[in-house]
C-alpha positions as CSV (number, residue, x, y, z in Angstrom):
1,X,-22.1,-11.2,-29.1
2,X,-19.7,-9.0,-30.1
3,X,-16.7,-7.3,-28.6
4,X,-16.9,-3.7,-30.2
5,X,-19.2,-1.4,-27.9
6,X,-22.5,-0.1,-29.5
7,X,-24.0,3.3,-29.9
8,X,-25.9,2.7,-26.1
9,X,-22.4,1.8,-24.9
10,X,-20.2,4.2,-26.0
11,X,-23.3,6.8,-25.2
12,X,-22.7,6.1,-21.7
13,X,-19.0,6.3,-21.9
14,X,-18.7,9.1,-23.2
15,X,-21.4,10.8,-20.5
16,X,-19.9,9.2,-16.9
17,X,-16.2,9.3,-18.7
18,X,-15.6,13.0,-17.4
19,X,-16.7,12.6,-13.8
20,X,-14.5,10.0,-12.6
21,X,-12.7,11.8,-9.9
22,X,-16.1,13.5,-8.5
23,X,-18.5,10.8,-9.1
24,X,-19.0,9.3,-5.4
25,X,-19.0,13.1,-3.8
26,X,-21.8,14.1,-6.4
27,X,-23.4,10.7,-6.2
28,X,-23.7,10.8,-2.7
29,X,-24.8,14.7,-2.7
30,X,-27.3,14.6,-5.6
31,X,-28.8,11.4,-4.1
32,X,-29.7,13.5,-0.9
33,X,-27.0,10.7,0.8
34,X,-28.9,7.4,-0.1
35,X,-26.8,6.4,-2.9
36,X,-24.3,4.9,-0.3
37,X,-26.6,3.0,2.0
38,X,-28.4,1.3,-1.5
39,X,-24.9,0.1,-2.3
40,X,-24.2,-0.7,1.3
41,X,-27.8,-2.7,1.1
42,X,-26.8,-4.2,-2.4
43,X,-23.8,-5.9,-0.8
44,X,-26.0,-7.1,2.1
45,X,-27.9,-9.5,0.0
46,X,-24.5,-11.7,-1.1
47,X,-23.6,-14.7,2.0
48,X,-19.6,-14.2,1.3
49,X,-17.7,-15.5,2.7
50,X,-13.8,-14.4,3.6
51,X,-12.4,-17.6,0.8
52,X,-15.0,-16.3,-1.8
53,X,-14.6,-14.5,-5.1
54,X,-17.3,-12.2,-5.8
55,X,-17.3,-10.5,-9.5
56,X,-18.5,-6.6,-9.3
57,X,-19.5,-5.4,-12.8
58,X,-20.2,-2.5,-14.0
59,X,-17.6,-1.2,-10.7
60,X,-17.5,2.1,-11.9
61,X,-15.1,3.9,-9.4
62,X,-15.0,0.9,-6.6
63,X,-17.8,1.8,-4.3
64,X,-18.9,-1.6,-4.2
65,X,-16.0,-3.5,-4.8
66,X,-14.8,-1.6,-1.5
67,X,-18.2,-2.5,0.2
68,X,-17.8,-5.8,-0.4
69,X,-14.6,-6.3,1.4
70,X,-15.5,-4.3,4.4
71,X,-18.4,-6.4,5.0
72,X,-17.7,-10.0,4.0
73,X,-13.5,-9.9,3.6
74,X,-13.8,-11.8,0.4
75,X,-11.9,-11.4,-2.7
76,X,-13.6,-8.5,-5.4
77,X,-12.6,-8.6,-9.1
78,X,-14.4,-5.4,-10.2
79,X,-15.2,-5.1,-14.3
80,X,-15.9,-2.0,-16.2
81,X,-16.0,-0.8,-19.9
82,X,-14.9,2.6,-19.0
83,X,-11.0,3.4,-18.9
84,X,-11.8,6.2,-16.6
85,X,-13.6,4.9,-13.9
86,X,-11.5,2.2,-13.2
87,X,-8.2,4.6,-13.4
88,X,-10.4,6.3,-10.3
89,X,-11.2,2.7,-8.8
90,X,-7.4,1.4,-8.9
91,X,-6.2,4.8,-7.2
92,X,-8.6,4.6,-4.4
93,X,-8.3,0.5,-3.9
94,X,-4.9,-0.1,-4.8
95,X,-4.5,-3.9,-4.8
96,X,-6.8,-4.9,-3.2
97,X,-9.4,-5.3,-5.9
98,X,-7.9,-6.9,-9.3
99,X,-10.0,-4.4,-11.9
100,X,-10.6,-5.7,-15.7
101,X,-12.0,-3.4,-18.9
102,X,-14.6,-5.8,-20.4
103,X,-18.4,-5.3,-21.4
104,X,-20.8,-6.5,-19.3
105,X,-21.9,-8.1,-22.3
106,X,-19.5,-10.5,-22.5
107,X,-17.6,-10.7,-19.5
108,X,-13.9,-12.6,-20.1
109,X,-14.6,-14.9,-17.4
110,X,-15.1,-18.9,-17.5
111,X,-18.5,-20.3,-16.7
112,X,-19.1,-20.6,-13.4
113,X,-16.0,-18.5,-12.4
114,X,-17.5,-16.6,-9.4
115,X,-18.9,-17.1,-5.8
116,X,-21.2,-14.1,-6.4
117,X,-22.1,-11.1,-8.4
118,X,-23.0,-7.6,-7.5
119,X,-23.9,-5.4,-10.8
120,X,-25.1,-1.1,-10.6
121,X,-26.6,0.8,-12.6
122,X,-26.4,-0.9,-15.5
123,X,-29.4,-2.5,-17.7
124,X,-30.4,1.2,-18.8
125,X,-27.0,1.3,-20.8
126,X,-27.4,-2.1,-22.5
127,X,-29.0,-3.3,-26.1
128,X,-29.8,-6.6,-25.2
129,X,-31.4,-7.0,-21.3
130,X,-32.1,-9.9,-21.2
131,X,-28.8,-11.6,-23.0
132,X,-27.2,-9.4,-20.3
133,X,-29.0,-11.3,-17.6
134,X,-27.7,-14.5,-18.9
135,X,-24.2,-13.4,-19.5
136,X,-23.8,-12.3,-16.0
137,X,-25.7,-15.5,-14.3
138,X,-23.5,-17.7,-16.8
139,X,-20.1,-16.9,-14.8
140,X,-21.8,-17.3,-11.4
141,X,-21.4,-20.8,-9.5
142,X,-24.5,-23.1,-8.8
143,X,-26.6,-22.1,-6.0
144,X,-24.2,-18.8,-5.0
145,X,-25.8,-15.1,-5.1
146,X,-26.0,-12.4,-7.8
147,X,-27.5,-8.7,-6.7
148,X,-28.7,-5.6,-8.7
149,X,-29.4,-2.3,-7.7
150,X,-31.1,0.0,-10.2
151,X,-32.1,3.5,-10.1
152,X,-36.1,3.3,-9.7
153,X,-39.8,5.3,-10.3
154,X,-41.7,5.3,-7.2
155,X,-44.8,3.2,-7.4
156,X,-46.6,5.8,-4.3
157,X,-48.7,8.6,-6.2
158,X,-47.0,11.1,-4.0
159,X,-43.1,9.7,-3.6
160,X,-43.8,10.1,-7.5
161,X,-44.4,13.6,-7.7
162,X,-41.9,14.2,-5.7
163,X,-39.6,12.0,-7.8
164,X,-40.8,14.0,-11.1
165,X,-40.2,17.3,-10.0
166,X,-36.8,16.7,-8.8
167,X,-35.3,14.8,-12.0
168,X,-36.9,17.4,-14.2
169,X,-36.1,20.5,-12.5
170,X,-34.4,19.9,-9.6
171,X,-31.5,18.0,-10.8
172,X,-30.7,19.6,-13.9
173,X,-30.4,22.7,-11.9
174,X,-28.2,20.8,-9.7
175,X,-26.2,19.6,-12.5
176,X,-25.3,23.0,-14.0
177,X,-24.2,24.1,-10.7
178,X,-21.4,21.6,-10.4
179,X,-20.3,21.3,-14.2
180,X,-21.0,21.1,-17.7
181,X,-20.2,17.1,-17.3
182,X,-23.2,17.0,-14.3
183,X,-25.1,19.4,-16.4
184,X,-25.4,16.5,-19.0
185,X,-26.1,13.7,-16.5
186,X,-28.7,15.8,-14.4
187,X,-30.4,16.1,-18.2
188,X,-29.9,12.7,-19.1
189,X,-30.5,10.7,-15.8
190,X,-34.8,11.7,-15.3
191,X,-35.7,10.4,-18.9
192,X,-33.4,7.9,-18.7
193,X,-34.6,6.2,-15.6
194,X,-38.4,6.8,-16.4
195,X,-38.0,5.3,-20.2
196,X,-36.3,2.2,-18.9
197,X,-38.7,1.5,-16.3
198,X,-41.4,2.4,-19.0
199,X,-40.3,-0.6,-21.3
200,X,-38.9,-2.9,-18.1
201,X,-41.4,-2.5,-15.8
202,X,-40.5,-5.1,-12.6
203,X,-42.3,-8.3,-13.4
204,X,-40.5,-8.3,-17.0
205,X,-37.1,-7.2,-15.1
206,X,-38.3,-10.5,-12.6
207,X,-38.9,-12.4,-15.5
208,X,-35.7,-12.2,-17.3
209,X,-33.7,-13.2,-14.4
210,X,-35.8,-16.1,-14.1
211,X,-35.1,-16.7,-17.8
212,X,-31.7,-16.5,-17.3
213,X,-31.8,-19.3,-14.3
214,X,-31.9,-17.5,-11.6
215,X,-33.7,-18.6,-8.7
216,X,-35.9,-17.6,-5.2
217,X,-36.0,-13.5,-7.1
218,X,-36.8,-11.0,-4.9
219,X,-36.8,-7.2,-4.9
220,X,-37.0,-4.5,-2.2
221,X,-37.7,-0.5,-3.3
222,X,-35.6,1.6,-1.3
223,X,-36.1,5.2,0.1
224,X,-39.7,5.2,-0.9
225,X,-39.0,3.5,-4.7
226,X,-35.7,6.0,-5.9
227,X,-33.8,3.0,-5.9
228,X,-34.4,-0.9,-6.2
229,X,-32.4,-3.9,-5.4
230,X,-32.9,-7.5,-7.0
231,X,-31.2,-10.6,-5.7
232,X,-31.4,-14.5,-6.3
233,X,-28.9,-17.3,-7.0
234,X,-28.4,-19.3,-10.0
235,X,-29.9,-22.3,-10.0
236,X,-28.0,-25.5,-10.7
């Protein structure tokens, strides 16, 4: 694979580039407050322990990387392509998560490098899903945990609904309240989301982190299918 980003990657850049310093407020807000216990949930699935090293990519502004060490003490190194977020992550963790500009796509990391894995948000922004999956089981150790958490369709008729109306009118609306940067995501994020989910539905997203040799998969829809979270552990 390639170093240079593609058109999907530098899409995405260029969108969540400009919100650095509000993300997590706006996250949290837009979210109606369940974006922090998904992350808090993500973390959940991962055994760490306090001697571990645990590899957060796609880190964004440190959320997770600061979830991690609040509930398992471990050590985080948190990996984004974006310049931006991490500038936002290193001001509100200081040193205590080392933070590297790679690609999720190929991560600059030895095989086998890491006790566990946490990754947000991210398949929607890649080319390749599936060499994605592989790349970030390959620098996970034997038997240790990798987790997902992914924005989500309800599968309920109703939560549905619910969940159209909202990204196509109630978001957007939303977004041009706070700024021209939201205004773009709360456009971006409803088709986005449905499209993905539309190509990947969850046995194919199951499927390619079997491919990739991960083992024991399981998923659990939060707040009544917004969100999703997808844990195993590589096999050996």
């Amino acid at each position: 694979m390639t170093q240079l980003a593609t058109e999907r990657n530098r899409a995405a850049q260029e969108l969540f580039a400009p919100l650095a310093t509000t993300y997590d407020r706006y996250a949290r807000l837009l979210s109606f407050g369940q974006d922090p216990r998904w992350r808090s949930f993500l973390v959940s699935r991962l055994d760490a322990a306090a001697d571990d090293t645990v590899v957060d990519v796609a880190c964004g502004t440190g959320a997770v990387a600061l979830e991690l060490v609040r509930q398992h003490g471990c050590r985080v190194v948190g990996v984004d392509q974006s310049a931006e977020m991490l500038a936002e992550a290193r001001r509100r963790l200081g040193a205590r998560v080392e933070l590297r500009q790679a690609r999720a796509e190929q991560l600059p990391f030895d095989d086998g490098a890491f006790d566990g894995l946490t990754v947000t948000y991210l398949l929607r922004y890649v080319d390749d899903p599936a060499a994605t999956m592989r790349e970030l089981a390959r620098v996970v150790r034997p038997g240790r945990p990798l987790a997902m958490l992914e924005f989500s369709v309800p599968p309920n008729r109703v939560a549905r609904a619910a969940w159209k109306a909202y990204v196509r009118a109630g978001l957007p609306v939303a977004g041009r309240v706070i700024s021209p940067g939201w205004r773009d995501v709360g456009d971006f994020l409803g088709p986005s989301i449905r499209d993905f989910w539309r190509a990947w539905p969850l046995e194919r997203i199951l499927g390619l982190w079997r491919e990739a040799g991960i083992e024991d998969v399981r998923a659990r829809r939060l707040s009544l299918g917004g969100g999703i979270v997808l844990w195993g552990r590589r096999g050996g």
